[in-house]
Structures are given as C-alpha cells and as structure tokens.
C-alpha positions in Angstrom: -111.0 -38.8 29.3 -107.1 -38.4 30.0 -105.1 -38.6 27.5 -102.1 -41.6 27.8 -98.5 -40.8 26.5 -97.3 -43.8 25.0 -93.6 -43.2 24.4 -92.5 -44.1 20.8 -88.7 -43.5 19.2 -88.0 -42.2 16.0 -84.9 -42.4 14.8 -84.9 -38.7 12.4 -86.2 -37.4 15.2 -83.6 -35.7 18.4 -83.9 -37.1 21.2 -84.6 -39.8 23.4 -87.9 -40.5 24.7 -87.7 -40.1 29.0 -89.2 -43.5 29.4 -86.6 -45.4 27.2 -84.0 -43.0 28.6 -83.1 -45.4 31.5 -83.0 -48.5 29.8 -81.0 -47.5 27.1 -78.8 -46.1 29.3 -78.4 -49.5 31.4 -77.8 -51.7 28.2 -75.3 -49.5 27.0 -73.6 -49.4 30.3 -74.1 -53.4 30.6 -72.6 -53.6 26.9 -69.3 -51.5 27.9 -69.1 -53.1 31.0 -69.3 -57.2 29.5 -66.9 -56.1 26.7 -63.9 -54.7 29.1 -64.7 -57.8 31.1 -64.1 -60.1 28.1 -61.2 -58.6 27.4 -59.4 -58.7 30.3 -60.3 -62.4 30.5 -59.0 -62.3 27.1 -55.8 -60.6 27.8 -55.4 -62.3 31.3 -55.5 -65.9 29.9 -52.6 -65.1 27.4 -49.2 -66.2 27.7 -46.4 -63.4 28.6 -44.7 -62.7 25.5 -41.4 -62.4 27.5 -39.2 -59.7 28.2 -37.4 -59.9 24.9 -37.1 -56.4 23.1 -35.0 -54.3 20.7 -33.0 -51.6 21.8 -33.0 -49.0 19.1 -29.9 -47.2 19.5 -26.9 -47.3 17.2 -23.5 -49.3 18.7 -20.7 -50.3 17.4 -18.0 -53.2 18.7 -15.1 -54.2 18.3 -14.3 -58.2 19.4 -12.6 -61.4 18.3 -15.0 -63.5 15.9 -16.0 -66.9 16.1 -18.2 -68.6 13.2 -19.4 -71.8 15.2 -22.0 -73.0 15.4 -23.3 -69.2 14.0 -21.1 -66.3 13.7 -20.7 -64.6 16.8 -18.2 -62.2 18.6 -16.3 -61.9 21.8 -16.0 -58.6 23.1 -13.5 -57.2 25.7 -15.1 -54.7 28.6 -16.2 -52.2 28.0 -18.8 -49.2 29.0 -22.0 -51.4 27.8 -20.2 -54.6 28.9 -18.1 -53.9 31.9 -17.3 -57.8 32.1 -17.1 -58.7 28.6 -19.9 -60.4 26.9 -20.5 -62.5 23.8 -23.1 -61.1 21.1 -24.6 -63.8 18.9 -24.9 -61.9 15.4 -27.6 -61.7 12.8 -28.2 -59.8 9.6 -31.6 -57.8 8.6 -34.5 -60.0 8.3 -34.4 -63.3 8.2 -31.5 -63.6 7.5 -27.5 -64.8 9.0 -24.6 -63.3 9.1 -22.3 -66.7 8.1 -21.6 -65.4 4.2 -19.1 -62.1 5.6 -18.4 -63.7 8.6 -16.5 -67.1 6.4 -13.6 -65.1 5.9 -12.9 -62.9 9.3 -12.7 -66.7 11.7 -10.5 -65.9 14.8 -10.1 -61.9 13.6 -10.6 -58.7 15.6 -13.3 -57.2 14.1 -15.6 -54.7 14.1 -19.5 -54.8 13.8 -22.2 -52.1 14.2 -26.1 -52.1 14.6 -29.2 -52.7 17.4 -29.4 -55.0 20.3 -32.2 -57.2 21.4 -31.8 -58.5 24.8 -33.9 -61.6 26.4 -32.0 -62.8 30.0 -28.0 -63.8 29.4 -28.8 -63.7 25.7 -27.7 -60.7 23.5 -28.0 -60.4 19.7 -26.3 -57.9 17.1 -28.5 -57.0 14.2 -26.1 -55.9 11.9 -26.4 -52.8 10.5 -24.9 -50.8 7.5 -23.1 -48.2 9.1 -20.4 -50.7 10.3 -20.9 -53.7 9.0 -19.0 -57.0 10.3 -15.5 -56.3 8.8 -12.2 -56.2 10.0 -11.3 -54.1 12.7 -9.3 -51.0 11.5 -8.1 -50.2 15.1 -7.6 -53.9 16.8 -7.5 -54.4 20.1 -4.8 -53.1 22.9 -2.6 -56.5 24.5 -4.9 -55.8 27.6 -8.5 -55.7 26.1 -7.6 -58.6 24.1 -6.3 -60.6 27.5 -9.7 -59.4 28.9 -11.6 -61.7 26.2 -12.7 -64.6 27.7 -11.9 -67.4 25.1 -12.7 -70.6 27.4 -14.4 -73.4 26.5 -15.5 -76.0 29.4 -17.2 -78.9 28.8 -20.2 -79.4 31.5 -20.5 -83.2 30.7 -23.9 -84.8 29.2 -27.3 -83.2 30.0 -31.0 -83.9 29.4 -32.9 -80.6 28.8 -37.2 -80.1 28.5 -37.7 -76.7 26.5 -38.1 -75.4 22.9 -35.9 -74.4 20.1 -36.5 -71.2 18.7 -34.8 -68.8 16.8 -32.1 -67.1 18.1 -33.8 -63.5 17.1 -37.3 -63.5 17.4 -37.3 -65.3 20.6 -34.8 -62.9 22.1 -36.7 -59.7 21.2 -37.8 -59.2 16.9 -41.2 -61.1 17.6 -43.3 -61.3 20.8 -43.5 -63.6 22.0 -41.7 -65.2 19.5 -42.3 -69.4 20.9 -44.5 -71.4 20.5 -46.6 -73.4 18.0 -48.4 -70.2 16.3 -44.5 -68.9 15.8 -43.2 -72.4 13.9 -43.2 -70.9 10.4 -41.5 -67.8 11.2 -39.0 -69.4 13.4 -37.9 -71.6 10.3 -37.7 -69.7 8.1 -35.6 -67.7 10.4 -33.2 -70.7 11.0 -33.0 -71.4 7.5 -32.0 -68.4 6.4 -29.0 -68.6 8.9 -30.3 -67.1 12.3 -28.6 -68.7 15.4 -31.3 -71.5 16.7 -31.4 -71.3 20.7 -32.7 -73.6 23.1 -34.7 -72.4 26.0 -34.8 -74.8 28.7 -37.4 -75.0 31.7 -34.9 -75.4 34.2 -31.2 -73.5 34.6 -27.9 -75.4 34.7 -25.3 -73.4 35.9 -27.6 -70.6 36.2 -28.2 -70.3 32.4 -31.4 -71.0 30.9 -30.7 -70.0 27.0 -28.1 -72.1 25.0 -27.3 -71.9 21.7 -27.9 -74.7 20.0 -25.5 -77.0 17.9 -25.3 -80.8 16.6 -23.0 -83.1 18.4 -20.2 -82.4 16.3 -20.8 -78.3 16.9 -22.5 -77.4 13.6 -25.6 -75.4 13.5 -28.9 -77.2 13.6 -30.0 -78.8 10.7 -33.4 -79.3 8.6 -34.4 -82.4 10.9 -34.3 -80.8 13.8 -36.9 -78.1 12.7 -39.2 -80.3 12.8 -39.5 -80.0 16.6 -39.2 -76.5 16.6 -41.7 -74.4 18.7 -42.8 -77.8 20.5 -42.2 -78.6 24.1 -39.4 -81.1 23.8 -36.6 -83.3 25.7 -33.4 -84.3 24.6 -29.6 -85.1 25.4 -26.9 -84.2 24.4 -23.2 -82.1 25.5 -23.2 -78.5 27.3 -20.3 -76.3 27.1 -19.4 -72.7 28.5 -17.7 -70.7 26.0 -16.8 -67.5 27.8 -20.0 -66.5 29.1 -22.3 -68.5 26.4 -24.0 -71.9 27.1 -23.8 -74.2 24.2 -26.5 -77.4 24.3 -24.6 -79.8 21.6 -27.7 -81.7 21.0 -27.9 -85.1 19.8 -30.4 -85.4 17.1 -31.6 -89.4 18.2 -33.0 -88.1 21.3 -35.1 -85.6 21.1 -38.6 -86.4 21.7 -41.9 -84.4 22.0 -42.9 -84.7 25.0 
C-alpha cells in the first residue's frame, strides 16, 4: 500500500512544508498588499497640512518697530526682501515678543532668529544671538524712505475662515488648523503669539490678515472661543505696508 505524505508544520523545525509553501506565500503577499492599500487611503483622505515651514538658517534685520496689534517690524530692501516686507515677530515657544518690544515702539531696531513662511505671511522667531533691541547701526535716510509705513483703510468686510495662531499655522505645527489644533493654538495666543485669520477667499489678493479688535488691539479671550472653527464675521480691513489687518468686530462672528 502507498504510503500518503500528509504535510504537517512544526514550528522548531526549518522550513516550510512545499504544500503550505504557496499559500503562505499568497496570505503574506495579500496581507502586504491590503495594508499599503489602507494606508494610502489613509494618507489620501487627510487634509494638506499646508505649505507652512521653518527655515533653519540664522538672519538678522534691521527695521522700524511697530507693537500693534502684536509686535512686528518693517524692514527696508534688502537681499532676502528686495521690496521690503513686514515680519510679524514671536519669541521661543509659546510665547510673544510684546514684554521687550513695550519700550523700542516706532525705533530702528534690530532682531535676529528663523523664519517660517506660509503665502504673504512671514514670522521672526526670535533668537538669542540678536535679540529685538535697538539697532546699533540705524538705518541710511534712503533705506529708511524705502519702508513702507502706509496704512489704508479697505472699508468694512465680511470674511468665512479660521483664526489661528500666527506661528503654528504659518510653519511650527503642521498643519497647525483646525479643531484637533484648538488647545495648542490658545495657548499660543495667550501667551502673546500674533492671532491671524485665514480667509477662504482673497481681497486684494491677500488671504492671511492679522487679526485685531475694532479698536486695533490684539484678540482677546472671547474670541478664542471660535478659534480653529470655520467661522464668519465683519469687521474693518486695512493695508499696512504690505500686511492685511482684519479689525474684527467681536458681535459678529458666528460659526458657521
């Protein structure tokens, strides 16, 4: 009588059996196959975080500083710059710049760190190796002519968007909106980062404004509240230079 090989796998022992060779090989292929497929859906369904990002190289400015709503500074052309530009400014963490900033209001001063850059917006993260001070050299008669200090008023606008803070959404956290990112983005506006509002259609060709009350102060705790939702609201656009400013008015803003 013939004898009947009946394949049987033992773990201790090397190798596979030939007749469970095949089907082990098509499960694990099947199993590789469904999880790159799941996450690629995965991946695919995401929203884009943006193109928001650091740029890790030391630079230094010099410019004329403004401290509302949030410290920032105007700077005159230069290599980086070649038209000017205005750099909102923020410290390390979560934190503003507004306590060494109080006493340098309408000075030339000069300010080292990183960028991060998301569209029009540029931020400063201040660094140690110059810190926001005033400027030891000052500016020439021309650079300082080259500074564009306007301020037009655009009239009375109502915006759809989100407020976020000023540096996470522009490049510190990716994607740095949304629900998921509320927390952070309060704590960041509470400890003084510029709060920006990023609205779903341009005016003027800018899309990011930072974001004051009626009166021009920075946002306040009530207005966190809506933070990292989809909202609407009125209020005042100016250009300042070659910044938007949305002076929101804190009655209208709804969720939408």
């Amino acid at each position: 009588m013939a004898k009947t090989h009946n394949d049987f796998f033992v773990g201790y022992i090397r190798g596979v059996p030939r007749g469970s060779r095949a089907l082990i090989l098509l499960v694990t292929l099947a199993f590789v196959g469904a999880m790159a497929g799941a996450g690629y859906f995965i991946s695919a369904t995401q929203p884009d975080p943006g193109p928001g990002r650091f740029i890790f190289q030391h630079k230094t400015f010099t410019g004329i500083l403004e401290t509302s709503p949030y410290p920032l500074v105007r700077i005159a052309p230069n290599d980086t710059y070649p038209d000017g530009h205005t750099l909102l400014l923020a410290g390390q963490g979560k934190r503003g710049v507004q306590a060494k900033a109080a006493t340098l209001e309408g000075q030339v001063v000069d300010v080292g760190g990183v960028l991060l850059k998301r569209g029009t917006i540029d931020m400063l993260q201040v660094g140690r190796r110059v810190p926001l001070q005033a400027s030891t050299d000052g500016l020439s008669d021309e650079a300082r002519a080259a500074i564009d200090l306007s301020v037009i008023d655009l009239g009375s606008w109502r915006l759809t968007g989100e407020i976020c803070d000023g540096k996470c959404y522009v490049g510190a956290m990716r994607p740095g909106t949304g629900i998921a990112h509320k927390a952070c983005a309060n704590l960041c506006l509470n400890g003084g980062v510029p709060a920006v509002f990023v609205s779903t259609a341009p005016v003027e060709g800018g899309e990011f404004f930072l974001l004051s009350d009626q009166d021009g102060n920075p946002i306040d705790e009530e207005l966190q509240r809506y933070v990292a939702a989809r909202v609407q609201a009125e209020g005042r656009i100016e250009r300042r230079g070659d910044l938007m400013v949305f002076k929101i008015d804190l009655n209208s803003v709804e969720v939408l």
